[in-house]
N, C-alpha and C positions, 0 to 999 in steps of 0.2 A: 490075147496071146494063147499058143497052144501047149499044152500039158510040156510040151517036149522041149521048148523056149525055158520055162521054167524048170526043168529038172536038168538044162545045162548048164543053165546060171547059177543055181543051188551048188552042180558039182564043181566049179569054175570058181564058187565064193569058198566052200568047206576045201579050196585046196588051197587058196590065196591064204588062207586061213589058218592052213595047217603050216604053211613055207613060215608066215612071219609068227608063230607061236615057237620054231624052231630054232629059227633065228635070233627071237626071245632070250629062248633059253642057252643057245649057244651063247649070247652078251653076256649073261648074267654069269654064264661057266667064266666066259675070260676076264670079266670083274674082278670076280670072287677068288681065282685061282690065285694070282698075288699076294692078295692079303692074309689067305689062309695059308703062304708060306710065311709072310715076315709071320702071325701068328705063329706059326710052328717052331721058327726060329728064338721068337720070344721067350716063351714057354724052357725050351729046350734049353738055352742060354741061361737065363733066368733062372728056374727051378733049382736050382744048387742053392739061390742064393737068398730063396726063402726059408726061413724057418722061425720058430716060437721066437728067439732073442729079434731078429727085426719086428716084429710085431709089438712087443714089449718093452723095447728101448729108445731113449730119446736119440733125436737125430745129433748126428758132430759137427762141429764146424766145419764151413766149406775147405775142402783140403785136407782133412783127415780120413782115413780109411774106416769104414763101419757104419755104425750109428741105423737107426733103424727108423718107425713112423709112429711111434706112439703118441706123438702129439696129434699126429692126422688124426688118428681114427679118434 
């Protein structure tokens, strides 16, 4: 084969190459975009409703308001 066979196969592979590393990363952007909203949401929602007494307190019975995870941890 001659020099030039090979250096359009090379550019032919380095672009086949570069298309599905793109499209890699675009899947992984529209994976990731979801979750890192309900994440945000989480967070955002949630963080009021952490603080030192849920951490410290035993949990309530089902139906009561409160009660925290100090048996978890």
């Amino acid at each position: 084969m001659s020099q030039t066979t090979n250096s359009s196969r090379d550019t032919w592979r380095k672009a086949k190459s570069g298309v599905m590393a793109g499209i890699s990363f675009l899947s992984a952007l529209l994976v990731m975009a979801p979750l890192g909203l309900v994440l945000f949401y989480l967070l955002k929602a949630g963080a009021t409703s952490v603080d030192l007494g849920f951490f410290l307190h035993l949990p309530k019975p089902v139906g009561e308001l409160g009660g925290g995870m100090a048996n978890a941890i």
